[in-house]
C-alpha positions as CSV (number, residue, x, y, z in Angstrom):
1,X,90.2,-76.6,15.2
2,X,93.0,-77.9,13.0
3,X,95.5,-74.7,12.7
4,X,95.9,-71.5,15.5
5,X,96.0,-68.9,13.3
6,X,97.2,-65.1,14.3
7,X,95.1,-61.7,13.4
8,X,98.3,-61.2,10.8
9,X,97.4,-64.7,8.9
10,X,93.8,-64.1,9.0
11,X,94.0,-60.8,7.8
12,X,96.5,-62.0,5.1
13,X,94.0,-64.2,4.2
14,X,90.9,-62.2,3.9
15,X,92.4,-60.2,1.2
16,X,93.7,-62.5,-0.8
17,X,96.0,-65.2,-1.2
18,X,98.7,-66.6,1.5
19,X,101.9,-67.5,0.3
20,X,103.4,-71.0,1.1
21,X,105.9,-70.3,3.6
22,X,103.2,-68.3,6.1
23,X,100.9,-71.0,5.9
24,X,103.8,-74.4,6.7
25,X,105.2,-71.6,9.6
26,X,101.6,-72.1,10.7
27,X,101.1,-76.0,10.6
28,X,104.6,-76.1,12.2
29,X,103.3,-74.0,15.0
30,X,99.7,-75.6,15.2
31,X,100.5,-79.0,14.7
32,X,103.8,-79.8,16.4
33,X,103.9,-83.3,16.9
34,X,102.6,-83.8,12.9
35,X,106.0,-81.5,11.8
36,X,108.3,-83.5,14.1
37,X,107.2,-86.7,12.6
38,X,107.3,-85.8,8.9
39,X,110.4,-83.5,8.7
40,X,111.7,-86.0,10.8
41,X,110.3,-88.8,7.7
42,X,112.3,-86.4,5.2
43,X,115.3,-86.1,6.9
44,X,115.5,-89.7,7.1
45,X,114.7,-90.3,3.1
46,X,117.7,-87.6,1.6
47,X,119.7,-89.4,4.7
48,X,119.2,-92.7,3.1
49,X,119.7,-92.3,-0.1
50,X,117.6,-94.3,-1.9
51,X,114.3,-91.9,-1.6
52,X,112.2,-93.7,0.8
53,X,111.5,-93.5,4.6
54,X,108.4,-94.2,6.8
55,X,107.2,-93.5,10.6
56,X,105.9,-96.7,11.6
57,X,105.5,-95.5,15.6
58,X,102.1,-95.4,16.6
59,X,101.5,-91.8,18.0
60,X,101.9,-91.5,21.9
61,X,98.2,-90.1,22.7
62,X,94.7,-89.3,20.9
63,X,96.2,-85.6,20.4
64,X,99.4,-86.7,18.4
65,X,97.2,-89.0,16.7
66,X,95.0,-86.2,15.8
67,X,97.5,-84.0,14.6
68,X,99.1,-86.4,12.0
69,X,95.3,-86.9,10.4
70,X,94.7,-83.3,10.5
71,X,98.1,-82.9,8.4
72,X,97.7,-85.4,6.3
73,X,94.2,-85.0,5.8
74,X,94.1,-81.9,4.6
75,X,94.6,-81.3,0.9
76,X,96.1,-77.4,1.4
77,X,98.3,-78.7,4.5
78,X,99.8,-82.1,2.5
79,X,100.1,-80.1,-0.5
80,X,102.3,-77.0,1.3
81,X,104.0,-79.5,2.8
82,X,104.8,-81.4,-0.2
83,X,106.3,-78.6,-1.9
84,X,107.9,-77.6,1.3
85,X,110.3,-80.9,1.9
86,X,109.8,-81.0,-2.1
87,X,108.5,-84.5,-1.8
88,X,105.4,-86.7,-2.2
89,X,104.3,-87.6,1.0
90,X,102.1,-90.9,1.8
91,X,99.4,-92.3,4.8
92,X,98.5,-95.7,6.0
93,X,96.6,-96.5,9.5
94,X,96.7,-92.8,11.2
95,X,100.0,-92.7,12.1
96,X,102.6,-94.3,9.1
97,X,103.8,-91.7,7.1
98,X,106.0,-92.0,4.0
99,X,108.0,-89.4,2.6
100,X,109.0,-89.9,-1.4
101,X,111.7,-88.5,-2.9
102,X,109.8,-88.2,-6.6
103,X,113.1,-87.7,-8.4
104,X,115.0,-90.6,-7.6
105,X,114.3,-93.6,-10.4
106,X,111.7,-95.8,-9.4
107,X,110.2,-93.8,-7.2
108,X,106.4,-93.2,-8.8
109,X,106.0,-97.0,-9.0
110,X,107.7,-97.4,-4.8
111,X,104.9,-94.5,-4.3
112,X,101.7,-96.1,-6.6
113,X,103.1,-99.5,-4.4
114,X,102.8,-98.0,-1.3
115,X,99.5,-96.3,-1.6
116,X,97.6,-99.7,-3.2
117,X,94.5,-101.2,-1.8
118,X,97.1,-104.3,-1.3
119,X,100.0,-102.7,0.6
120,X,96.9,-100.8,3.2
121,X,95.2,-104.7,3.6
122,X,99.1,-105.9,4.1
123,X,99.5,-103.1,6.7
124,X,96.8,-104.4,9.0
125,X,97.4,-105.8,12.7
126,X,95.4,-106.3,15.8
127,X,97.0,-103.2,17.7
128,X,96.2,-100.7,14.6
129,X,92.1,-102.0,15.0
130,X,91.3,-98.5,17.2
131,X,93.4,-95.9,14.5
């Protein structure tokens, strides 16, 4: 199962909509290790100024693995996170995540870069041939 959701949520959510903020508190909750590693990502980019960071530590075990791929797998999970952090958010070999900051100039082009068929085959070692 991807998310642990309480009787509240699912209630919530049988009669209608759930808003944003419930459903990040919920991947923050369910997925720990996924929230460390991209809030972690976007306090990094606004740190840097230049509206770029990446994760490129492979996850510890098959769990934390797992989590990051459920995250960033999921459209509804990316997508409240995205508008979350309020930024565009990236994936390359189960476990590099980008944040992008889609203000800053330049930044659609860093994003369309790093999501190419050319920067995943550049992205490619030996240790990344079980992910």
């Amino acid at each position: 199962m991807s998310l642990t959701v309480d009787d509240r949520l699912m209630e919530t959510a049988m009669r209608g909509e759930v808003d944003d903020a419930s459903f990040v508190a919920c991947v923050r909750a369910s997925l720990p290790y996924a929230w460390e590693v991209i809030s972690g990502v976007v306090e990094r980019m606004r740190d840097g100024g230049d509206g770029f960071a990446d994760n490129r530590t492979p996850p510890p075990d098959e769990r934390a693995r797992g989590e990051l791929l459920r995250a960033l797998a999921s459209d509804a999970m990316r997508g409240a996170l995205e508008r979350h952090f309020g930024v565009r958010l990236a994936f390359q070999n189960c476990h590099r995540v980008a944040a992008f900051d889609p203000r800053t100039e330049g930044g659609a082009e860093r994003y369309d870069r790093f999501v190419s068929p050319r920067a995943q085959i550049l992205n490619q070692s030996p240790e990344l041939v079980d992910c």
